[in-house]
C-alpha distance (Angstrom), angle and dihedral (degrees) to the residues before:
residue distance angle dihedral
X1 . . .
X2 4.18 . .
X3 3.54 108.8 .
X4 3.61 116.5 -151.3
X5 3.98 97.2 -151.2
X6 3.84 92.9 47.6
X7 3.98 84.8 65.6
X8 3.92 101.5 28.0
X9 3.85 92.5 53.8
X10 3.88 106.9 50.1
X11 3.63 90.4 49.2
X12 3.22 103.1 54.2
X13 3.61 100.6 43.0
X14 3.66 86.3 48.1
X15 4.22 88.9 57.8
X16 3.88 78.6 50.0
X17 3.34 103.0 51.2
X18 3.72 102.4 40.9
X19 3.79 91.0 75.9
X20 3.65 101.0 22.8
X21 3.58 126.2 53.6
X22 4.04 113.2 -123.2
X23 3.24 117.0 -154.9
X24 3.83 111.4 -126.8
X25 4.32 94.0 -117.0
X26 4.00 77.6 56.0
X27 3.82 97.6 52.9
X28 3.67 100.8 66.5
X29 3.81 90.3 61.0
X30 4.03 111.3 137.5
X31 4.24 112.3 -147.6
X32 3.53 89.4 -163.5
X33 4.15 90.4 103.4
X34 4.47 79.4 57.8
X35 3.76 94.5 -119.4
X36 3.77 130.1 67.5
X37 4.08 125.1 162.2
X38 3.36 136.5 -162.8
X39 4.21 124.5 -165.9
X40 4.01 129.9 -156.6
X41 3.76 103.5 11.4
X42 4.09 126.9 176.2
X43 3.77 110.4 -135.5
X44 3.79 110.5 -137.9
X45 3.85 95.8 -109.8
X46 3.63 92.8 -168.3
X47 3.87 94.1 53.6
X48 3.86 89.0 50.7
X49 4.11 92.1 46.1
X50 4.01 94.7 57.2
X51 4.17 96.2 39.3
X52 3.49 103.4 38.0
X53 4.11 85.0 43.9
X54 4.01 90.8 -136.4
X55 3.82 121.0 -167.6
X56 3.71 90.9 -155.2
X57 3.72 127.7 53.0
X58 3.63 127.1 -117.3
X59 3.79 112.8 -129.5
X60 3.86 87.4 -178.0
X61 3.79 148.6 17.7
X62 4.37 128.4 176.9
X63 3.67 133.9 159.0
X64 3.76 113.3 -147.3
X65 4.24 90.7 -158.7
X66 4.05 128.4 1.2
X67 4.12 115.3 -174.1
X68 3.76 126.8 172.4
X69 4.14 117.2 -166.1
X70 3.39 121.3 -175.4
X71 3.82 120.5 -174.5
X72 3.32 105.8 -131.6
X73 3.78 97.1 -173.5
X74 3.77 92.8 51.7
X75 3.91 104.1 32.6
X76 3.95 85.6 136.9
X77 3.99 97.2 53.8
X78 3.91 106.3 25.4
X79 3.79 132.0 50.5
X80 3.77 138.9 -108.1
X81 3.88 101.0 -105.4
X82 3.57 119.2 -144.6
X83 4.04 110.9 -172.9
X84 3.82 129.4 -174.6
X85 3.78 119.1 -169.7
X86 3.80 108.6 -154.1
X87 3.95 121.8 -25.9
X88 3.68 126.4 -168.8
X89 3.85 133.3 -160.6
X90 3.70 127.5 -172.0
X91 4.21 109.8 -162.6
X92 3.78 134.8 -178.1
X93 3.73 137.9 -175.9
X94 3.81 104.5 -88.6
X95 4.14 115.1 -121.8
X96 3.95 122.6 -138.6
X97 3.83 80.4 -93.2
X98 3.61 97.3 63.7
X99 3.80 96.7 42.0
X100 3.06 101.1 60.8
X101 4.10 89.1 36.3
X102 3.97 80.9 61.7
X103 3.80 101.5 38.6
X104 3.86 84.6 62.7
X105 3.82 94.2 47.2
X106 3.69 91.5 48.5
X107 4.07 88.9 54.0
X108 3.49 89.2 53.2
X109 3.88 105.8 46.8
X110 4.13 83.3 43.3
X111 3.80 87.4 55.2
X112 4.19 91.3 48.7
X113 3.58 90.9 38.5
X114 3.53 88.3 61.3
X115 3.57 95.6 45.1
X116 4.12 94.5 44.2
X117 3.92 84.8 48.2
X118 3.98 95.9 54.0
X119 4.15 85.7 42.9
X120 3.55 87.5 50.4
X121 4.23 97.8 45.2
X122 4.06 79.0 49.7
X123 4.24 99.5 52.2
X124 4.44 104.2 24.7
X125 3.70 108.9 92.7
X126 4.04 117.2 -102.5
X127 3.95 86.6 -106.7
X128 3.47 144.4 39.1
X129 4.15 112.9 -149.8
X130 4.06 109.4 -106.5
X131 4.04 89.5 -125.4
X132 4.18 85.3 52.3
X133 3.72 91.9 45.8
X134 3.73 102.2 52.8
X135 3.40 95.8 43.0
X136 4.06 90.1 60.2
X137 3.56 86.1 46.7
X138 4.04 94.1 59.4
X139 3.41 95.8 46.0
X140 4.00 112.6 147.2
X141 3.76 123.3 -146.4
X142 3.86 118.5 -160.2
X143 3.73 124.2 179.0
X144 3.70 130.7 -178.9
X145 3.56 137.6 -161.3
X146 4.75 96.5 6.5
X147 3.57 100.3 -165.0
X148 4.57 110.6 -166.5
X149 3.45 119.1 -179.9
X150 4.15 129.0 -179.1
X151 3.28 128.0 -165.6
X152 4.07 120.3 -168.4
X153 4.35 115.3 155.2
X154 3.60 100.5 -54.4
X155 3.74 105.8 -20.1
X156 3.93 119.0 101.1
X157 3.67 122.5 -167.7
X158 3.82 122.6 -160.8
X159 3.57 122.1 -158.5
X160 3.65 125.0 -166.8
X161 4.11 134.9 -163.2
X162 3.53 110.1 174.6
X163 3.93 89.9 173.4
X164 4.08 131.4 -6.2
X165 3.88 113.9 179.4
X166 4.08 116.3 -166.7
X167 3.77 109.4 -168.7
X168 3.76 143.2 153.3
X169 4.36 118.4 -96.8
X170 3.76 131.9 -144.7
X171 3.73 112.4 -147.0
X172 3.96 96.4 -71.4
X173 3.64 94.3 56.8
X174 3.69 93.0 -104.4
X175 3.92 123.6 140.6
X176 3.81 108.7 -99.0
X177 3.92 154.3 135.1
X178 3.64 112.5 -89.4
X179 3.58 141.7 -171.3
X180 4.03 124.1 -119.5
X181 3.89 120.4 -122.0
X182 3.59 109.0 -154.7
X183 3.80 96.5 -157.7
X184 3.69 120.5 16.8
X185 3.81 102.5 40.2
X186 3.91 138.1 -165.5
X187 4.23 103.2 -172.7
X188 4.08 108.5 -160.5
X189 3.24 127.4 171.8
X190 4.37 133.4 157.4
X191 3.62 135.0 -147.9
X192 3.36 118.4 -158.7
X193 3.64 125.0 -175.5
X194 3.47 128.7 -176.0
X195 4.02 128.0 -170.7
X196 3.78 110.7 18.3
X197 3.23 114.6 -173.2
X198 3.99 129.8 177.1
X199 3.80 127.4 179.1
X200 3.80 120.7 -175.5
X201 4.34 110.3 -166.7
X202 3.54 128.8 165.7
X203 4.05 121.4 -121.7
X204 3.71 124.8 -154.6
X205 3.84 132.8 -129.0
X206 3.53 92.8 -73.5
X207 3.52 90.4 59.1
X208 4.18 96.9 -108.2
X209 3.38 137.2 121.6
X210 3.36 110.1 -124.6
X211 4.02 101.6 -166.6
X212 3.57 122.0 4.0
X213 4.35 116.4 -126.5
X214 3.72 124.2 -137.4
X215 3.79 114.6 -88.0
X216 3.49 112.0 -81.4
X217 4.17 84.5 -144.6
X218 3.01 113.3 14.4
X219 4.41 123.9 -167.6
X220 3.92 92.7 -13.7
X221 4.26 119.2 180.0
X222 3.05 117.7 -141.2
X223 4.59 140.5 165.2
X224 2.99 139.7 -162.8
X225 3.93 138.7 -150.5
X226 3.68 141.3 -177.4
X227 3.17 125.4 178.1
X228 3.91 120.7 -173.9
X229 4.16 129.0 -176.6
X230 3.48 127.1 -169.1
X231 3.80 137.8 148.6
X232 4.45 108.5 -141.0
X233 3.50 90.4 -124.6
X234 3.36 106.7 45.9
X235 3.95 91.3 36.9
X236 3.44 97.2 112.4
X237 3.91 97.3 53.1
X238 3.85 101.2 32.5
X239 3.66 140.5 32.4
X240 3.93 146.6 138.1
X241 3.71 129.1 -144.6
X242 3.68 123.3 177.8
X243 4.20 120.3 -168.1
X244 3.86 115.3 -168.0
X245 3.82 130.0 -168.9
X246 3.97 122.7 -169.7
X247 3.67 145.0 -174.6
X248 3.14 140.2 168.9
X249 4.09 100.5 -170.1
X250 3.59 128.8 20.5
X251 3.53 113.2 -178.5
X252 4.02 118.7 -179.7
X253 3.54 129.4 170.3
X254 3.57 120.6 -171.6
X255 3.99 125.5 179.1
X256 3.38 139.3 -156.6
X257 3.68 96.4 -95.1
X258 3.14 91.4 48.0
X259 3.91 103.3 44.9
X260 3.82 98.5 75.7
X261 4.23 86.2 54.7
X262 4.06 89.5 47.6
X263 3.97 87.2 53.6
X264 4.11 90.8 46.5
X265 3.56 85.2 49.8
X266 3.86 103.4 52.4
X267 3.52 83.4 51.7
X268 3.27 108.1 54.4
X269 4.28 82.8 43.6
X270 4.07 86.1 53.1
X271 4.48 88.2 54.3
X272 3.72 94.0 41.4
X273 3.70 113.4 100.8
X274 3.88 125.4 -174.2
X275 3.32 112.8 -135.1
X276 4.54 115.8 -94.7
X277 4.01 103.2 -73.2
X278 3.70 102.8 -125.3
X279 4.11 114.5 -132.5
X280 3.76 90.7 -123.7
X281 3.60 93.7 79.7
X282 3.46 100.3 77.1
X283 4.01 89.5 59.7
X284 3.62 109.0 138.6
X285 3.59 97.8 -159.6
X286 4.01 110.3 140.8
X287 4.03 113.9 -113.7
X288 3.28 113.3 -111.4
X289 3.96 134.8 -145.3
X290 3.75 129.8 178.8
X291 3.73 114.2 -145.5
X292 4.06 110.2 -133.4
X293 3.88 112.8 -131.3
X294 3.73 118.3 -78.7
X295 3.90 86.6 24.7
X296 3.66 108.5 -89.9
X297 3.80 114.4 151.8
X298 4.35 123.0 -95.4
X299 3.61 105.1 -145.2
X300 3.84 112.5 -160.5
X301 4.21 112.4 -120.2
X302 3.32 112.9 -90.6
X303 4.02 89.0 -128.8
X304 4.29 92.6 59.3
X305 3.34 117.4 88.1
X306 3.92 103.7 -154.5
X307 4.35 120.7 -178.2
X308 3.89 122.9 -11.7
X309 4.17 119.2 -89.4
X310 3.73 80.9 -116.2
X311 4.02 94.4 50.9
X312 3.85 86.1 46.3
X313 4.12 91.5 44.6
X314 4.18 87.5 46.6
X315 3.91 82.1 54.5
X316 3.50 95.7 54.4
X317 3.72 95.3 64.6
X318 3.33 126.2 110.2
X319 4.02 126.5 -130.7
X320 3.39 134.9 -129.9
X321 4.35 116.6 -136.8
X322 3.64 111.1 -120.6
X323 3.77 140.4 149.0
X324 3.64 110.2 -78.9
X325 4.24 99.6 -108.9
X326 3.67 133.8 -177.6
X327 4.06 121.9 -113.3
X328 3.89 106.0 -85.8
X329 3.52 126.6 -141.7
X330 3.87 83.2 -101.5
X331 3.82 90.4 59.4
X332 3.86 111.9 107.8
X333 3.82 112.9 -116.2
X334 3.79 106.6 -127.6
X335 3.93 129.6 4.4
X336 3.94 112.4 -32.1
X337 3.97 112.8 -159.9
X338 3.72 122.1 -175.5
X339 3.92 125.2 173.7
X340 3.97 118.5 178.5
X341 3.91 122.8 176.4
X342 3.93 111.9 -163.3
X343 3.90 132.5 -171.7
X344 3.88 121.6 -165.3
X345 3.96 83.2 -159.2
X346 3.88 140.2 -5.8
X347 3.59 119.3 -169.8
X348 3.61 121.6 -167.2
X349 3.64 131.0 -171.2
X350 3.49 136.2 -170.7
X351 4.07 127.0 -153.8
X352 3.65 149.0 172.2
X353 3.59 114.0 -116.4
X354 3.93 121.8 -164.9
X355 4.24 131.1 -175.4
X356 3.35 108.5 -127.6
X357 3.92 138.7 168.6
X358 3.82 114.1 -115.0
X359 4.28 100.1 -146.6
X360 3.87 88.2 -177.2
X361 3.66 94.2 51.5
X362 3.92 88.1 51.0
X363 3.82 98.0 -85.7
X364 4.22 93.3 -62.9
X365 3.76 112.2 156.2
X366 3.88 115.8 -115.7
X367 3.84 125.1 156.9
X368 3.78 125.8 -112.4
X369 3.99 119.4 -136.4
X370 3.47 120.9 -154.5
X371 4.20 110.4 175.9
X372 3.98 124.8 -122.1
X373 3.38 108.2 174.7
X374 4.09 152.5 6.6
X375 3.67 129.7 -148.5
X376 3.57 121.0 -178.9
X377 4.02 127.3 175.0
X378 3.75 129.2 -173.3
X379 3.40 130.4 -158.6
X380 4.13 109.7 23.0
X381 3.40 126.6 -176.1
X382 4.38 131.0 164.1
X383 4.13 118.9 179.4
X384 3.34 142.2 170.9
X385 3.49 137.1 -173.9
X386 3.85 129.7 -167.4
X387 3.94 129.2 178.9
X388 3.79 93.1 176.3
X389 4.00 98.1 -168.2
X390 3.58 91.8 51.1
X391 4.22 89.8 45.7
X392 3.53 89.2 -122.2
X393 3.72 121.2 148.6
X394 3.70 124.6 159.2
X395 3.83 140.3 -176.4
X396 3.89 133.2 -170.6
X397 3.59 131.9 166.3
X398 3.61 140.4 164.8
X399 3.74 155.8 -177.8
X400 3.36 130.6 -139.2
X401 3.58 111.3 -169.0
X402 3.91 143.4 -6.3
X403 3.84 145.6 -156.0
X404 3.55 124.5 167.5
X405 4.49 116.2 -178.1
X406 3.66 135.9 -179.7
X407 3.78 106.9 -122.0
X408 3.96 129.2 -165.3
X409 3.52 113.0 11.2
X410 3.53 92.0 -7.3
X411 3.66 95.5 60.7
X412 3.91 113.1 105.0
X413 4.04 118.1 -126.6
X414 4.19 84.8 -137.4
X415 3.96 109.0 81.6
X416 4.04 84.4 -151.0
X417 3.80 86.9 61.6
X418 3.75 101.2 44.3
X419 3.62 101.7 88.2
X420 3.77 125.5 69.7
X421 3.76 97.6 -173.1
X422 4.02 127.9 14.9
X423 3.27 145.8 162.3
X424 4.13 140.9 -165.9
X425 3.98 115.1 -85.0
X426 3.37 105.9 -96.9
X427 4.18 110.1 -126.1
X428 3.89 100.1 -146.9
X429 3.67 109.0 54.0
X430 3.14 102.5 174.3
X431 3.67 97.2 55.4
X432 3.71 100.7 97.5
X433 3.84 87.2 70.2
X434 4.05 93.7 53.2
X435 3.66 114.7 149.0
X436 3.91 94.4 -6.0
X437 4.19 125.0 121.0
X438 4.13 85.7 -89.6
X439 3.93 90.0 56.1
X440 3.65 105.3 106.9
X441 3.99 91.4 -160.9
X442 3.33 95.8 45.4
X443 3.89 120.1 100.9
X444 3.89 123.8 -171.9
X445 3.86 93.7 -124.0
X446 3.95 82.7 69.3
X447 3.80 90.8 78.0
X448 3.15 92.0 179.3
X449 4.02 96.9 131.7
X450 3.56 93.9 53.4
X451 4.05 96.1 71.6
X452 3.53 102.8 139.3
X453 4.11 90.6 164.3
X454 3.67 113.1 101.9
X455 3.41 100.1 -141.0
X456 4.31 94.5 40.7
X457 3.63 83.2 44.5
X458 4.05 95.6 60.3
X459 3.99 90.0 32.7
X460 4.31 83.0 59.8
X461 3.85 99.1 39.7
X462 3.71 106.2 56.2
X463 3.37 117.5 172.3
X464 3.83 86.2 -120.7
X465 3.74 86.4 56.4
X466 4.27 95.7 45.5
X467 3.92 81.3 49.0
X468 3.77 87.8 54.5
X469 3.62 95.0 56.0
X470 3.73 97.1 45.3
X471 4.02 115.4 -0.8
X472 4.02 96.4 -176.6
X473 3.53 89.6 59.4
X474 4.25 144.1 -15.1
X475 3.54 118.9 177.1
X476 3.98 121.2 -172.5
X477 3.74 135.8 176.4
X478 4.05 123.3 -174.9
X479 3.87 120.6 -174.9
X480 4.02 105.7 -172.3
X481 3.79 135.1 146.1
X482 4.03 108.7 -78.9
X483 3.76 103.1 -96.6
X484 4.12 103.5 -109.7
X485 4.06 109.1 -116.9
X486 4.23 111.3 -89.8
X487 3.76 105.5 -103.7
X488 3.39 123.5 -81.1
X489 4.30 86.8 35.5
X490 3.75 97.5 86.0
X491 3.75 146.2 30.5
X492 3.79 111.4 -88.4
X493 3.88 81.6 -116.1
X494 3.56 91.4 61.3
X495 3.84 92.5 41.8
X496 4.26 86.9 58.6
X497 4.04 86.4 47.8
X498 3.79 115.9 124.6
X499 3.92 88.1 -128.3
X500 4.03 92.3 -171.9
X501 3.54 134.0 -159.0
X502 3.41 129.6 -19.9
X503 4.02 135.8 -157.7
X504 3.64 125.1 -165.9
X505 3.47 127.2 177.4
X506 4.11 137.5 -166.4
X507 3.92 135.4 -178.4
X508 3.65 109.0 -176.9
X509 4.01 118.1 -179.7
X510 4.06 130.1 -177.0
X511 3.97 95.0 -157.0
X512 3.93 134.4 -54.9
X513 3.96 117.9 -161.0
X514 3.77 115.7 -148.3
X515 3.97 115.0 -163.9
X516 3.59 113.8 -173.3
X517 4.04 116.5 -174.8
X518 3.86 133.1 -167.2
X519 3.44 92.1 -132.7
X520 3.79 92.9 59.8
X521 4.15 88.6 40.6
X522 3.93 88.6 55.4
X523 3.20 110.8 51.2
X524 3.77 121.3 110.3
């Protein structure tokens, strides 16, 4: 008889222990009683490093609290839960030490990787039960309380999580239970994140931060989407995944003390490079786990490196049910990829920022604020598109309103004077998001994003239509392969030419009004 725990158990301990390291009174835990929890855990940083493809190198990695329930009674209609309770990283800029320290790791946990994943093709069972395998793909990740910190000379970057939710979605992006088609598949999953903050101080030579600066963002929303389509026998030749960022505020505020560190920063971000992606992380082979006899649990060893994070995160998401179909003519031919990041608003301010000693607070240091300036955009979309066998890349974005104002001092007493730069109110604001995963009247049989024809591209993306979507300013770049001449056009040598790649580009604006006074222009 097929029992359910036998199967349930193994895997997920083994998605546990592949980037944590279980300690071995932990590993003969049963789930059977629904709940089981684990305290003070080391993350395998090097694990982490390779999969997640990290620029930076993690110096250290701990989980306060990790619990898994699984309700038994309702396997079919509620998820697994997976719950962390606080996690902290510490990460630094890696020297030419490390790198190459790393680049021979990575060449030896792809060489066991590939040897644990033949072993493992040889000794897991030709197929997983359709009760096991949806309930691995509905699994729920919640973590409270992320805590990132980055060190580089005398710069000290604070990142915090408050919550981060990682759940299966039905076709309206809602968290639910879904079923598992084996063939034709629709892959959803959301992100949601809730309470972003990031704090960027500066520490002395004794390593201390003398007084702490307000956030630079401070409890930022955000979710995430992906969205992947494939058919299982055409997956090698053909598939579609969609990645989409929104939110509806960003707030940052950045002073002068800390401007000169935000600059070092993007520039160090600009030099980093993550090492090449290979193409075998987006296998979508299931991971497999052999139950021991009598049902006690096979944890992998902590020194094999079985599938990619990303091969493991594919296998997380849950399908959508629908008639088995054939690829259409509308079908991409090879492996579509589009990522768009949107922002209903973004509000940046600028201001001066001065040490001072507090006498009435018993001489403490603290730092007085006094605001320069506002910037505040509406409307902001970035995408890109990329069909790789068809050399197709494409990029659009767009703004859709603008107002820059002096503040403080600077700020004129006449309301006519107290913007710099302005535009009309845009009418449709939710325009910016048309046809992406946070359109509500968009469906995915549209298609329409996924033109990766020249000429059906151009005949779609009108400038009236760009203008649409963001009428202060659209910006778009395509690189394709020429288009050959129709028939009858050009000499047949032309027609056999290797016409190369292409790049267009288009900036497309509705109107910006720029008000410069003298007041603003003499102040000290």
């Amino acid at each position: 008889m097929f029992k359910l725990e036998s199967y349930i158990t193994p895997i997920l301990l083994n998605y546990v222990a592949k980037y944590v390291n279980i300690r071995d009174e932990d590993a003969q835990v049963s789930l059977w009683e629904g709940e089981v929890s684990f305290q003070n855990l080391d993350l395998r940083l090097d694990v982490l490093e390779e999969e997640l493809n990290l620029p930076i190198e993690l110096v250290s990695g701990h989980i306060h609290e990790l619990s898994i329930q699984v309700p038994w009674t309702k396997l079919t209609s509620e998820p697994v839960r997976i719950e962390i309770n606080t996690i902290e990283f510490v990460a630094k800029l890696p020297n030419e030490e490390s790198k190459q320290r790393r680049a021979a790791l990575l060449q030896e946990q792809r060489r066991k990787r590939t040897a644990a994943e033949a072993e493992e093709q040889q000794q897991a069972p030709t197929s997983i039960p359709g009760v096991v395998n949806k309930i691995i793909n509905n699994i729920n990740l919640q973590c409270h309380n992320i805590i990132l910190k980055y060190v580089d000379d005398d710069i000290v970057v604070s990142m915090n999580v408050q919550y981060l939710n990682f759940s299966a979605a039905d076709e309206k992006w809602q968290p639910a239970m879904v079923d598992v088609n084996p063939v034709n598949v629709f892959l959803r999953k959301l992100l949601q994140v809730s309470d972003l903050t990031i704090c960027l101080d500066k520490r002395n030579t004794a390593g201390r931060i003398e007084v702490c600066q307000e956030p630079v963002l401070y409890r930022c929303t955000l979710e995430l989407r992906v969205l992947r389509k494939h058919n299982v026998n055409t997956m090698s030749t053909m598939s579609t995944t969609r990645i989409g960022v929104f939110t509806k505020s960003l707030d940052i505020n950045v002073s002068s003390m800390q401007l000169p560190m935000v600059m070092r920063l993007v520039k160090m971000l600009l030099e980093l490079k993550p090492a090449e992606i290979e193409e075998e992380i987006f296998s979508l082979e299931p991971p497999a786990a052999s139950p021991n006899v009598g049902g006690t649990t096979n944890l992998v060893s902590s020194d094999v490196v079985t599938t990619s994070l990303f091969s493991r995160a594919w296998n997380l998401f849950p399908s959508f049910e629908t008639p088995p179909t054939s690829a259409t003519v509308e079908d991409p031919v090879g492996h579509a990829f589009d990522v768009g990041v949107y922002a209903e608003e973004l509000n940046f301010q600028l201001k001066n920022s001065e040490l001072i000693t507090d006498q009435a607070m018993g001489g403490i240091k603290r730092i007085r604020y006094t605001p320069i300036l506002r910037i505040s955009l509406g409307g902001i979309y970035y995408e890109r598109s990329q069909l790789k066998e068809s050399d197709w890349t494409n990029v659009r974005a767009g703004l859709s309103s603008i107002c820059m104002e002096p503040l403080g001092v600077y700020r004129s007493d006449d309301p006519m004077d107290r913007s710099l730069v302005n535009t009309k109110e845009f009418h449709n604001e939710r325009a910016f998001i048309d046809k992406s995963l946070f359109d509500d009247q968009y469906t995915f049989a549209d298609r329409s994003w996924s033109s990766h024809n020249h000429d059906d591209y151009f005949a779609r993306n009108t400038d009236e239509y760009m203008l649409f979507r963001s009428p202060v300013l659209a910006f778009d770049i395509v690189e394709c392969r020429a288009p050959r001449p129709a028939r009858g056009q050009a000499s047949p040598e032309a027609q056999l030419r290797d016409l190369g790649l292409r790049v267009k580009y288009r900036v497309l604006s509705a109107g910006i009004t720029f008000h410069f006074t003298q007041s603003f222009l003499q102040r000290p």
